[in-house]
N, C-alpha and C positions, 0 to 999 in steps of 0.2 A: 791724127786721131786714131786711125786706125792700127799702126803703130805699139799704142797704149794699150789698145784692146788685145793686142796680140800676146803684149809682155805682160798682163796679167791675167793670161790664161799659162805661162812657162813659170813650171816650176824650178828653182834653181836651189835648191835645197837640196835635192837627191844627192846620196852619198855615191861618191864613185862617179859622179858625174862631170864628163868631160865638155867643152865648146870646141866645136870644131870649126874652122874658117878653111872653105874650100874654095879655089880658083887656081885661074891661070894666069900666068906669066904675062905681063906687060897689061895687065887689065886694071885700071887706075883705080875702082871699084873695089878689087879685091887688096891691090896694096894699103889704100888705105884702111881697108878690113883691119888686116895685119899688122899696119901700125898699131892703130889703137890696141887690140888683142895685146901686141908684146907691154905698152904702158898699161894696159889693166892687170896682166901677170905683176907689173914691176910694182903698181900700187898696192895689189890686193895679195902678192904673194900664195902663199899657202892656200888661201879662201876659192882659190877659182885656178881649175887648171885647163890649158888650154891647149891646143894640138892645131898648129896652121899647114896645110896642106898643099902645096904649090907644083899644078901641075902642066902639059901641053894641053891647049886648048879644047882638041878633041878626046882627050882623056878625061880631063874636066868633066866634059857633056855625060860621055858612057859612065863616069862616077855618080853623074847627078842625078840621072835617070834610076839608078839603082840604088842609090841611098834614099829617093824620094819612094820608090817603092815600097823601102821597107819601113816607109813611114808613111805607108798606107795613102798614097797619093800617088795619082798620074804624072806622068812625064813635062806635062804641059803647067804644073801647077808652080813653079819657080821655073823659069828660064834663063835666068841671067844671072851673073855672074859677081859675086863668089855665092856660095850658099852655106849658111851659117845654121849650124844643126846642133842638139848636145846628144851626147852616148852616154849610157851608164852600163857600164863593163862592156864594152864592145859592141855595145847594141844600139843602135839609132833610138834616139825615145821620141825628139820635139822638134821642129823646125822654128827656126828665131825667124829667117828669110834672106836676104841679101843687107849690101853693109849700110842703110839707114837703118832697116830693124836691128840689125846687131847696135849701132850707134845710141840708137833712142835704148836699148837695153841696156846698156852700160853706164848711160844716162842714167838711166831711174832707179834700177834695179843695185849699182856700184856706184854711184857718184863720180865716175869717172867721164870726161869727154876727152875732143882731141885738143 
């Protein structure tokens, strides 16, 4: 439920607006991210652009820390792995959360699942 409440506080209309899927390498959480991500690209096309980002573990961290920053939250507020955010023009705007929020997103918001 709480899920729900997340994805309809995220706007996904913004123009220029990207999904980003961040993680590491060998993190079943994040590949499965990434699956879905490439079949929502494959169903939706055009409608939704996406950018997956895969990287060592403690790169991962020092990126998340500082993408959460610039979305106005603590270090502490997502801590696992992948962390699924959108940008519009290079800017951080929204945090979706790791890959059941992105799931249940894609879910509701695209009709798509895995």
């Amino acid at each position: 439920f709480v899920y729900y409440f997340k994805i309809s506080t995220i706007n996904m209309s913004a123009k220029d607006q990207i999904i980003h899927i961040t993680g590491f390498h060998n993190c079943p959480h994040f590949e499965r991210a990434a699956e879905l991500a490439k079949k929502l690209k494959e169903e939706k096309g055009d409608e939704v652009e996406i950018k997956i980002e895969e990287t060592d573990r403690d790169t991962f961290h020092e990126n998340r820390k500082k993408t959460l920053a610039k979305l106005g939250h603590n270090e502490d507020y997502h801590k696992t792995c992948p962390l699924v955010f959108t940008t519009v023009r290079n800017v951080p705007q929204q945090i979706i959360g790791g890959a059941d929020a992105f799931t249940n997103l894609c879910k509701v918001e695209y009709h798509v699942g895995i």
